[in-house]
C-alpha positions in Angstrom: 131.0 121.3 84.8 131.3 120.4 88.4 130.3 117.1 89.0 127.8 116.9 86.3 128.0 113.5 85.7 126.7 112.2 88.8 123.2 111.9 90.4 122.1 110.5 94.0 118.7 108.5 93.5 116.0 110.6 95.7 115.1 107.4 98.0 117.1 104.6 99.8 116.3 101.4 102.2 117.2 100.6 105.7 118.2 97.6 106.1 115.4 94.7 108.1 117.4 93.6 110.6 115.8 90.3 111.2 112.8 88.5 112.5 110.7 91.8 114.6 110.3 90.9 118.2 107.0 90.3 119.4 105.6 90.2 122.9 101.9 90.6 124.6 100.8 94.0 124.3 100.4 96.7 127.5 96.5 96.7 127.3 94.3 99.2 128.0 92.9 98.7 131.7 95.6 97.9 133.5 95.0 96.8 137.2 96.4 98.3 140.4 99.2 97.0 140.6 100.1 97.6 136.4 98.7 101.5 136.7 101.9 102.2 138.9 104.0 101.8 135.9 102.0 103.1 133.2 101.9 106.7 131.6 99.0 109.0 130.2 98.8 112.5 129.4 100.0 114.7 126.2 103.3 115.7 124.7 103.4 119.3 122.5 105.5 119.2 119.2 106.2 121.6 116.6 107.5 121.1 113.7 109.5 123.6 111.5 109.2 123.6 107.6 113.1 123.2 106.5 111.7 123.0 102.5 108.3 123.7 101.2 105.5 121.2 102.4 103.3 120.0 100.0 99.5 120.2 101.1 97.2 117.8 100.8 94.4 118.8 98.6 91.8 118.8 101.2 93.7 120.5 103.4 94.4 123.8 101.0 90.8 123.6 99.9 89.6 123.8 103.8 92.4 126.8 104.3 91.2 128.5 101.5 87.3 128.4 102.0 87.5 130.0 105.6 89.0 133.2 104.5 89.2 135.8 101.4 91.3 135.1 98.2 94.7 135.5 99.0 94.9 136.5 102.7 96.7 134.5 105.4 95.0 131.0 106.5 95.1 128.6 108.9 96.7 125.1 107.7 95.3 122.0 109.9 97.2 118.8 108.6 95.6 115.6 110.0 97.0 114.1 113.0 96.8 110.7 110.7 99.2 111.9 107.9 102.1 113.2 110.7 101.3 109.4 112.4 101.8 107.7 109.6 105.5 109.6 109.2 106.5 109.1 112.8 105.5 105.2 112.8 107.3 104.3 110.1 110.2 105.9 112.0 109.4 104.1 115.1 108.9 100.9 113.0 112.8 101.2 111.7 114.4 102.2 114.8 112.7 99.2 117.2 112.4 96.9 114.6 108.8 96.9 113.9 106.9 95.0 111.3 106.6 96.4 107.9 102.9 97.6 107.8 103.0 99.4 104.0 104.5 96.1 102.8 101.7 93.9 100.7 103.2 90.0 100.5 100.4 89.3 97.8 101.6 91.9 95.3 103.1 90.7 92.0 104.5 93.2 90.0 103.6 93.3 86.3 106.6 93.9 83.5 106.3 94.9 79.6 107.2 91.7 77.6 110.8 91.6 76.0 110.6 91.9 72.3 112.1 88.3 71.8 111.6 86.3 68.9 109.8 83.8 70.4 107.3 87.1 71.8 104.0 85.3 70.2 105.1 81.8 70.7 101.4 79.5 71.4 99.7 83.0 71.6 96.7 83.4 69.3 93.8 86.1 68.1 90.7 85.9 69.9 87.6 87.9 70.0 85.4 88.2 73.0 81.9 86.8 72.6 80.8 86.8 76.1 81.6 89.0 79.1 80.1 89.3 82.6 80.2 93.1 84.0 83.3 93.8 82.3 84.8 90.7 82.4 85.0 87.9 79.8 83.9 84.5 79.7 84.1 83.1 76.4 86.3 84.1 73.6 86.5 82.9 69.9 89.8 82.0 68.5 91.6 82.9 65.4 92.3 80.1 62.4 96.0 80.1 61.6 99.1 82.6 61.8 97.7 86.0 62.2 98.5 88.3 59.7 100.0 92.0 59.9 99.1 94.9 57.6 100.2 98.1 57.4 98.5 100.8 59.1 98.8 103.3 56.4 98.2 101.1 53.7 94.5 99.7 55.7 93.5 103.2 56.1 94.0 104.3 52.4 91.5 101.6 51.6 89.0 102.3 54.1 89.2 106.2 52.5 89.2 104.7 49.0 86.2 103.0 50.1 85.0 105.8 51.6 84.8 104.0 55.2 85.5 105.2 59.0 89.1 104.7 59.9 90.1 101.3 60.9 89.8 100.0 64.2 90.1 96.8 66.8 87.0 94.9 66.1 86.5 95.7 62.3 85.8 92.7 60.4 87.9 92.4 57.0 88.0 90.5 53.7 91.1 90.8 51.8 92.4 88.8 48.8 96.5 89.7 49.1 99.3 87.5 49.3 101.5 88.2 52.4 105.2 88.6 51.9 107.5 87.1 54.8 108.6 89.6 57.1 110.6 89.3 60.0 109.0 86.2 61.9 105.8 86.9 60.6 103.7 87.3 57.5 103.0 91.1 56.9 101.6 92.8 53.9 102.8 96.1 53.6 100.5 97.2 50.7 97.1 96.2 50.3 95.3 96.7 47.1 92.6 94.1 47.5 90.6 95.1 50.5 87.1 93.4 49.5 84.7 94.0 52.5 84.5 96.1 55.9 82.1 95.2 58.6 81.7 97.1 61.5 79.7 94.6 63.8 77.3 96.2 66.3 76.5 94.8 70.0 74.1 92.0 68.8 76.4 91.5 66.4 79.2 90.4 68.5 77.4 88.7 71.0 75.9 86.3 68.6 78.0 83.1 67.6 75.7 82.3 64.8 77.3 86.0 63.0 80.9 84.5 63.7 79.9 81.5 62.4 78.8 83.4 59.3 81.7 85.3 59.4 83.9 82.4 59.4 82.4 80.8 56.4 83.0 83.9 54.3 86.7 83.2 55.6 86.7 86.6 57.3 89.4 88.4 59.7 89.3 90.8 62.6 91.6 93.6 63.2 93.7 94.6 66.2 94.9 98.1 66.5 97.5 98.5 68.8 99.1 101.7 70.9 102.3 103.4 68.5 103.7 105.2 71.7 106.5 102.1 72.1 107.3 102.0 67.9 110.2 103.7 66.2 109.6 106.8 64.3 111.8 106.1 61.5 114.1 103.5 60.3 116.9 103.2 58.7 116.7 102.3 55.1 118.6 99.4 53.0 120.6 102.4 51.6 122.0 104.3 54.6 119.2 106.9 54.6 116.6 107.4 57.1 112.8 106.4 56.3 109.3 106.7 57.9 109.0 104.1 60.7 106.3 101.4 60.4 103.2 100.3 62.2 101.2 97.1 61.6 97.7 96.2 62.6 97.1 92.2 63.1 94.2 90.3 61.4 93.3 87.2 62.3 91.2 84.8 60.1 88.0 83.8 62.4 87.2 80.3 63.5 84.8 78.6 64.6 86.7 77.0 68.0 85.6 78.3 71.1 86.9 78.9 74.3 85.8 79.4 78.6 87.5 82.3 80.3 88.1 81.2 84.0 87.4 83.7 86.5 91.0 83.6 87.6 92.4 84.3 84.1 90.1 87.6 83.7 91.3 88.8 86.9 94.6 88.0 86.6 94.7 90.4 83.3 92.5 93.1 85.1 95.7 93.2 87.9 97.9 93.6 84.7 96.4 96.4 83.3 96.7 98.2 86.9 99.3 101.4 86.4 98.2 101.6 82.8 98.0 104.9 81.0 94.7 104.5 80.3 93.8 103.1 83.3 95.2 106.5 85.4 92.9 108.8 83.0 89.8 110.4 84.2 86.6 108.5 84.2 87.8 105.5 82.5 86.8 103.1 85.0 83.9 104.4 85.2 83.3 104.6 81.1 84.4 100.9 81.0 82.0 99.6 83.8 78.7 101.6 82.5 78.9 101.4 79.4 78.5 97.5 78.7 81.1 98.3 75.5 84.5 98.9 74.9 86.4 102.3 75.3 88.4 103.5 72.6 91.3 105.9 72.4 92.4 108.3 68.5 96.1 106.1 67.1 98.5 108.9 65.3 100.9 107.6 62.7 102.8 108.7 59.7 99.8 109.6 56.9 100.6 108.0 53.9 98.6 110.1 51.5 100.6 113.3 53.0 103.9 112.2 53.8 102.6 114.4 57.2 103.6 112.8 60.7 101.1 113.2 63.3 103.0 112.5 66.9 102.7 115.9 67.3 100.9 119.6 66.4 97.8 119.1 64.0 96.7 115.4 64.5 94.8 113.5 61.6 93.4 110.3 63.4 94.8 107.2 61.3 92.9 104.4 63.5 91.3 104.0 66.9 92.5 101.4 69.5 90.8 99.9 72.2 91.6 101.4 75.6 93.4 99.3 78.1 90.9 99.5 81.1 91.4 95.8 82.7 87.6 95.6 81.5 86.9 93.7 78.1 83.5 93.7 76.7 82.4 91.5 73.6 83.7 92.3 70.6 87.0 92.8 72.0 90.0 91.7 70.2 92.9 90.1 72.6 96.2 88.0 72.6 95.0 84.6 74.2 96.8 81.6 75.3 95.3 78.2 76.4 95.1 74.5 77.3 92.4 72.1 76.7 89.1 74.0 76.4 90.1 77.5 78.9 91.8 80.4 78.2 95.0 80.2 80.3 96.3 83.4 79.3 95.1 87.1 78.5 96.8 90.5 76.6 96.4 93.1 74.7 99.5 93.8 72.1 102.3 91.3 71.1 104.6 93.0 73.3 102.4 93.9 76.7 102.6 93.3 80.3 103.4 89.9 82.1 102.3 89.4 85.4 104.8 87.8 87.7 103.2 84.2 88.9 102.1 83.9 92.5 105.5 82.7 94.6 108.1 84.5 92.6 108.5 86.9 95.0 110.5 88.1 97.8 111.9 86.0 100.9 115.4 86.1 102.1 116.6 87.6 105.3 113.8 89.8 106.9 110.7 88.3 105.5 109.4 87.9 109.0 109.7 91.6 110.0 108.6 92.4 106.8 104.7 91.1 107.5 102.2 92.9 109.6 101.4 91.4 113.0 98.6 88.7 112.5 98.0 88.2 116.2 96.4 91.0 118.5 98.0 88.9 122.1 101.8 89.3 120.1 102.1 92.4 118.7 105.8 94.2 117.4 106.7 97.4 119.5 105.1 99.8 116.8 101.9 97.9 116.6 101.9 97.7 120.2 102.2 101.3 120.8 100.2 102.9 117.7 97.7 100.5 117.3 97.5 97.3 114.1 94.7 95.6 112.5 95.0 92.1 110.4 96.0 93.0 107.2 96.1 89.5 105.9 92.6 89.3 106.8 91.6 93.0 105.3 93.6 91.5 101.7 90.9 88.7 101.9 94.4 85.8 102.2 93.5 84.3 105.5 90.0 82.8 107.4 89.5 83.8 110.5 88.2 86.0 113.1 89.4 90.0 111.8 91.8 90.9 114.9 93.0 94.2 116.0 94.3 96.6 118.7 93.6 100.0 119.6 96.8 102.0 120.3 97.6 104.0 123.2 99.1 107.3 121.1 96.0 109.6 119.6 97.9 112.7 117.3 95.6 116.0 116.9 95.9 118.5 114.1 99.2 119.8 113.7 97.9 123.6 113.2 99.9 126.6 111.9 98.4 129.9 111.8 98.6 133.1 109.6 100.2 130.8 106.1 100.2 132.3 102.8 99.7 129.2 100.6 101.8 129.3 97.2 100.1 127.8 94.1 102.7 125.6 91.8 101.7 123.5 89.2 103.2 120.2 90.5 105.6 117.8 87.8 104.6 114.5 87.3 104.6 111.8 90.1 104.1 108.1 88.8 103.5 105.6 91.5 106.1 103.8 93.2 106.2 100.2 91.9 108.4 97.4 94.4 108.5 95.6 91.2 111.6 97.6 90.0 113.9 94.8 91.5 117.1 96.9 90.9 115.8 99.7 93.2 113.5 97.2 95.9 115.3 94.3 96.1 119.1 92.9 97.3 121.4 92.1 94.5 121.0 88.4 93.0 123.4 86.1 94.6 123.5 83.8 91.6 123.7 87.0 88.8 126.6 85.3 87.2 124.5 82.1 86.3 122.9 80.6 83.3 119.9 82.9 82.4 117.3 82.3 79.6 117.2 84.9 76.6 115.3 88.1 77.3 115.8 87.2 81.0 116.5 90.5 82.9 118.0 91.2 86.6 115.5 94.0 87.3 113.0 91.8 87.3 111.1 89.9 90.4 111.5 86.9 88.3 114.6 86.6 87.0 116.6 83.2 86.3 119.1 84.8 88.5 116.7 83.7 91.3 116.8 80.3 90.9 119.2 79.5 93.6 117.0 81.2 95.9 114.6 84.5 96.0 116.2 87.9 96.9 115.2 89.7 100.1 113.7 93.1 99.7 116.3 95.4 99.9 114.2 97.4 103.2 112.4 100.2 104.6 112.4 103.3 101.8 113.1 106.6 103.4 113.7 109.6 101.3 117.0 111.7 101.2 116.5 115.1 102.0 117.6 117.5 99.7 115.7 121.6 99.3 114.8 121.6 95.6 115.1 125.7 95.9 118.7 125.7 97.0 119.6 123.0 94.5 117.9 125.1 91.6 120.1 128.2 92.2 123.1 125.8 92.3 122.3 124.8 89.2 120.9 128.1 87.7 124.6 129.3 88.4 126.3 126.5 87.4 124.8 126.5 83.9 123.7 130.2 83.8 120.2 129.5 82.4 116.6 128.7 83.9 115.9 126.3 85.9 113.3 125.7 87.8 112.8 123.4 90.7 112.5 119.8 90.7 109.1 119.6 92.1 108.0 122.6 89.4 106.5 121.1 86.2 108.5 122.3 82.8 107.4 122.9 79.6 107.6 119.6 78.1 105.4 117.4 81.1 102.7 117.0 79.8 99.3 117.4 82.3 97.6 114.0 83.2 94.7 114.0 85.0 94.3 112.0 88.3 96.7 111.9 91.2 99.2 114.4 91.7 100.1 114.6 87.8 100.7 118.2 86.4 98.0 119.5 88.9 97.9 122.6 90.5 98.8 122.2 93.9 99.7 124.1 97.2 102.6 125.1 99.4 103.5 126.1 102.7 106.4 128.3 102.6 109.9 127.1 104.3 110.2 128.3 107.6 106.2 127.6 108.5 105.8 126.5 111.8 103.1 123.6 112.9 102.0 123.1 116.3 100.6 119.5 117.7 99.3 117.9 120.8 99.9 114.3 120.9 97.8 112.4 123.8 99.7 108.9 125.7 96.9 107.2 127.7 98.0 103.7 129.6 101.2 103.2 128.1 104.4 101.2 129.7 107.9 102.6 129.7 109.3 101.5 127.0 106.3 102.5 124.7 106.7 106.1 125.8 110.4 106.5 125.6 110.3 104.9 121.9 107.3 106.9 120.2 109.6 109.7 121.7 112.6 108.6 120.3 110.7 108.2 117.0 109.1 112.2 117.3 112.8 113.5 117.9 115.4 110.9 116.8 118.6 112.7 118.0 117.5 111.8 121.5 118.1 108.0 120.6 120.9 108.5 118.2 122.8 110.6 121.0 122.1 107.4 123.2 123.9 104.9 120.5 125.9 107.6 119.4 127.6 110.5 121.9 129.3 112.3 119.7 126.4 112.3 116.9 125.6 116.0 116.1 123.4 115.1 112.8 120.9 117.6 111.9 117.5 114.7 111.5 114.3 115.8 109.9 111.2 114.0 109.6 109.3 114.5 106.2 105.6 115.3 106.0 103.1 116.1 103.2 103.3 114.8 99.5 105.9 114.9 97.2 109.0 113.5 98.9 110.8 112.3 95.8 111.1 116.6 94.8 112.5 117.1 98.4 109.4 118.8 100.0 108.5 118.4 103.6 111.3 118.2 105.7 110.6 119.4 108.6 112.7 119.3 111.7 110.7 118.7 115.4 110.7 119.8 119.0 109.1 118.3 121.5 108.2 121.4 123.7 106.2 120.1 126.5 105.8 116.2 128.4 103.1 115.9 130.6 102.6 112.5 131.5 101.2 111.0 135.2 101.8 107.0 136.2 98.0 106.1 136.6 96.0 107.8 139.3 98.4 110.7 139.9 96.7 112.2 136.8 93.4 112.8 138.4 94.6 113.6 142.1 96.5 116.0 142.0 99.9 114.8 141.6 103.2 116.2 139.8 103.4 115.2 136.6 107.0 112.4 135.9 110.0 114.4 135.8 111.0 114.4 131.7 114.5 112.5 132.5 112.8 109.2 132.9 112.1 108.5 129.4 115.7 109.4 128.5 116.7 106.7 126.1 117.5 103.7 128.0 118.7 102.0 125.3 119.6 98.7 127.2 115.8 99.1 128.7 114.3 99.7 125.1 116.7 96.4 124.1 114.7 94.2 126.5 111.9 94.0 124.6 112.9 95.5 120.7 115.4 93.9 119.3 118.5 94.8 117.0 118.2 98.6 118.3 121.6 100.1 117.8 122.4 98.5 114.4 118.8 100.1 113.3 119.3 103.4 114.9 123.0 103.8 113.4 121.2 103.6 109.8 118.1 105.7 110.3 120.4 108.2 111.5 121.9 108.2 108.2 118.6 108.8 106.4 117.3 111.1 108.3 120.6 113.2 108.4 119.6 116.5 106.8 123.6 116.7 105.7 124.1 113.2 104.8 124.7 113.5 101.1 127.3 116.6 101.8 128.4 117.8 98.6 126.1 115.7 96.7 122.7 117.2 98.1 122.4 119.4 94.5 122.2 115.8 92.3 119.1 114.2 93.8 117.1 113.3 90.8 116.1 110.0 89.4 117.9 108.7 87.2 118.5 111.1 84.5 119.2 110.3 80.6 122.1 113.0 79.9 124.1 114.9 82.6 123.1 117.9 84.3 124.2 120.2 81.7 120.8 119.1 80.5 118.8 119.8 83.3 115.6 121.0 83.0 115.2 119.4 79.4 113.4 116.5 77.7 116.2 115.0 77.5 117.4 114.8 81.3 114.4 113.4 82.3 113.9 110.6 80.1 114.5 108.4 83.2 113.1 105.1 81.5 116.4 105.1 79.4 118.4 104.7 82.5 116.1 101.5 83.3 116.0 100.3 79.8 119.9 100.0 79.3 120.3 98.9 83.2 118.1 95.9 83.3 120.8 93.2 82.9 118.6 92.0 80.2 120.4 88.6 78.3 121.2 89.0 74.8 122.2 86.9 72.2 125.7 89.1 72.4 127.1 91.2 75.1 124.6 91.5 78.1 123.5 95.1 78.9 124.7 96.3 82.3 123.0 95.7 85.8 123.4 98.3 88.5 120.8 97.9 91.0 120.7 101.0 94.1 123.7 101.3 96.7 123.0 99.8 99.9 122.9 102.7 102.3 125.8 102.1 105.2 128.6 102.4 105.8 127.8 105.7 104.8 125.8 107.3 101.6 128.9 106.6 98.7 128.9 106.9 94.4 128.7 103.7 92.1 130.4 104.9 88.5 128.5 103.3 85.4 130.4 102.7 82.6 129.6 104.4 78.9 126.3 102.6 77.7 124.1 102.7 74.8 122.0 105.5 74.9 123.6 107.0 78.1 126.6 109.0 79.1 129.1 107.9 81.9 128.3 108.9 85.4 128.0 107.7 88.9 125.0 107.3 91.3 123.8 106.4 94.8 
């Protein structure tokens, strides 16, 4: 097949350029002398639907409820979605500070399974907890023990019992055998007691203490999703896959919970499967208990695995909600008398420490203006407020400036909305240091094992932190055209990459296998912008950011790129790209506006570009790579393989199998091993011009290149 082993990642980063240049801002009541040379008034623009747009929900709901069932409508898209687009444009082009960018986040990463995973970790229950968050915990005696999850529930049905789950208390007289690294019991015949505490029961510490005389243990029940279905046996053949519940013998030591320490596992569980389900925040934070989710596993009495068709329950696990009431059964580290520590499951999420993250070249331009009297071009022009202070990181006074550029509806009239039921979206993590950040200068280095490159923390760091690799923009690519290439190419069904297929399964919140709207390619939106007191070079720039080809003509003569903007949701599928036309600019230096004078003639805020440089700095060097990004032909040939990063090739497409894009990140990582390494291919950088990478043949994943 042609080129079916290669795929071009949907997004990619231009480059920060440097420390943003910032200056005192044009203000808002100029005098006499400053009206002269500032502009007010209103630009029109239009912009023309070159793929499907994907609608806000709001917005389809509002088109819908002002006519009849099916019949044309009137779309209004807010004037603050299409700023948002064209200011993160403008912020590229004149070298702007990164407003999106968050400097306190720290991204959160599932634990290697190591050897040393549970080294100084320890069972703990939760005895006290203050609106969802704990502050005491009881600790665990001794090794914790594992027991089969099959062989528990056969007892609790022998003894004619609810199915086991985190929080039972135990009493069991077997021997554990040795496993690997831990001591397991993988049949148990001497099951002597269940207790089921109650909410007194596990707020009390007299119980516990009780509980630890009679030399009792608590059980964990754990998530099965990340555990292998089978195994292979001593034999050759293949067998049923195991799961193990931990117990931990109760003690009487106690422990304080800092505030921090809560918190910091809260911020962990962010992103969380559970977390992302409908109403349970809410369920954990009314409630004053625990939330608990059905566990499937092979059922022993049957020889029946339950992963899939008719489910038999074979334990229930405590839901992962970043709330932890008592009676809650945790992972705990600590020194001295606090809890240092906090998780879930052996092999959870660790939260990268505060200062592991990004610095390097374009840290500067990277963090949102601070100071309302120096202000970058883009906050300048569209208006900033002090994030630092908003995030709660900084005293002081809360700053900000109004802009100067206020964007109506962009309105189109007479639009048959189509219904689609949208496939999955996940939120975009920075933390995926192979995709955000530059390349590791030291990756060749002595690394700890279980250290991986694709993390924010890697050893590879030590010599000093890598940069983040820019601003994203998204390729554009029609996910129509590309699923008739591909229809023909492999003479089946496919549908296109923003349609869910069979196997997505539909998650609730967000925009996860919902049914959503579009507007039809070829839709046309109309939109007045209004300018009022704003210099030169603010003018000429938010134009050059509505319509870059009039700045990348400037830098460029001979450029005839075809740039597109995108608007609406859904970028990663290649919706909303729309292409613009500024149709109308009338703007009047100060009073001409109100006596009657001709508005300024449009050739005055041609792109200057040795004007713009005056005051923005690094201008041709930025506008040379957004062109790239926003070139609507930039990937050529290569506009039918945008996809993340897919598990087989695209003879696959549309499967399971193709979009198992975790297996490309899992084999990628540059994780250490005690042998060979696995590979490391973090994303392309985008100039000279958008190129292929080939990957070599890897565990798990066929040969192919990417962006």
């Amino acid at each position: 097949m042609a080129r079916g082993d290669r795929f071009v990642n949907p997004f990619t980063f231009v480059p920060l350029s440097g420390t943003s240049a910032r200056s005192a801002p044009p203000g808002h009541a100029p005098n006499h002398a400053e009206a002269a040379t500032r502009y007010s008034g209103h630009l029109t623009v239009t912009w023309t639907c070159e793929t499907p747009l994907l609608l806000p929900a709001e917005v389809a709901r509002e088109a819908r409820r002002n006519g009849p069932p099916g019949a044309p409508a009137t779309v209004r898209l807010p004037g603050s979605s299409v700023k948002g687009a064209v200011r993160s444009v403008h912020e590229a082009m004149f070298n702007g500070c990164l407003r999106v960018f968050d400097p306190t986040f720290r991204p959160a990463y599932r634990d290697s399974l190591a050897p040393d995973l549970l080294e100084s970790w320890r069972l703990a229950v939760v005895t006290a907890a203050r609106d969802g968050r704990p502050t005491k915990v009881r600790v665990c005696e001794g090794e914790p023990v594992w027991i089969e999850a099959t062989g528990l529930l056969a007892e609790y049905q022998r003894r004619e019992r609810s199915i086991p789950m985190t929080g039972d208390v135990i009493t069991y007289g077997d021997r554990p055998e040795e496993g690997v690294n831990r001591k397991e019991i993988r049949s148990l015949l001497a099951l002597e007691q269940v207790m089921i505490p109650n909410r007194d029961d596990v707020a009390s510490e007299t119980w516990w203490d009780d509980r630890a005389q009679e030399r009792a243990s608590v059980v964990l029940v754990t998530d099965t999703a990340a555990r292998r279905d089978f195994r292979k046996l001593p034999d050759g053949r293949r067998g049923r896959g195991r799961a193990y519940w931990a117990t931990g013998r109760i003690g009487r030591e106690t422990l304080d919970v800092p505030d921090d320490v809560a918190a910091g596992y809260a911020y962990a569980c962010a992103g969380a499967r559970d977390v992302t389900s409908a109403k349970t925040e809410e369920q954990a934070k009314a409630c004053g208990e625990n939330v608990f989710a059905e566990v499937q596993w092979w059922d022993n009495t049957t020889g029946r695995y339950f992963r899939g068709g008719n489910r038999t329950v074979v334990a229930r696990r405590m839901k992962v909600t970043g709330y932890l009431h008592p009676g809650a059964v945790v992972w705990i580290r600590s020194s001295g008398t606090e809890v240092t520590a906090i998780k879930v499951s052996s092999a959870w999420r660790t939260v990268v420490q505060p200062g592991a993250g990004v610095k390097g070249r374009g840290w500067q331009a990277a963090t949102g203006c601070a100071d309302r009297d120096r202000l970058c071009p883009s906050c300048a022009t569209f208006g900033m407020v002090d994030s630092e202070a908003d995030r709660g990181t900084r005293q002081g006074s809360h700053q900000a400036y109004g802009g100067h550029v206020r964007f109506g509806e962009a309105i189109a009239e007479q639009v048959r909305l189509q219904d689609i039921t949208l496939a999955p979206l996940g939120t975009p993590s920075p933390g995926a240091a192979g995709m955000y950040l530059q390349a590791a200068k030291s990756a060749g280095g002595p690394r700890g094992r279980g250290d991986m490159l694709s993390r924010w923390d890697s050893d590879a760091d030590n010599a000093g932190r890598r940069g983040i690799r820019g601003r994203k923009f998204y390729w554009h690519s029609d996910p129509d055209e590309q699923a008739r290439h591909w229809r023909e190419q492999t003479d089946r069904p496919v549908q296109p990459r923003y349609q869910a297929r069979p196997h997505h399964q539909a998650r609730t919140g967000g925009m996860r296998g919902e049914t959503r709207q579009l507007v039809r390619a070829g839709t046309t939106f109309t939109q007045r912008i209004t300018v009022d007191a704003l210099d030169w070079v603010g003018v000429a720039t938010l134009i050059s950011a509505l319509d870059p080809s009039r700045a990348i003509r400037a830098v460029q003569p001979e450029s005839n790129r075809a740039i597109a903007h995108h608007l609406g949701g859904g970028k990663p599928f290649g919706l909303g790209t729309v292409t613009p036309a500024i149709t109308e600019i009338s703007l009047w230096r100060g009073a001409d506006r109100y006596t009657g004078g001709a508005p300024v003639p449009v050739a005055e805020f041609a792109a200057d570009i040795p004007r713009i440089e005056a005051r923005c700095s690094d201008v041709r060097s930025n506008i040379g790579q957004v062109a790239i990004a926003l070139d609507r032909a930039a990937l050529g040939e290569d506009r039918h393989l945008v996809w993340y990063p897919p598990k087989g090739t695209w003879a696959d497409v549309g499967t399971q199998r193709f979009d198992e894009s975790y297996e490309f990140f899992r084999e990628y990582s540059g994780e250490q091993l005690a042998g060979p390494n696995r590979p490391f291919f973090p994303l392309p950088p985008l100039s000279p011009a958008p190129g292929s990478q080939r990957l070599p043949n890897a565990t798990g994943l066929r040969e192919r290149d990417r962006r």
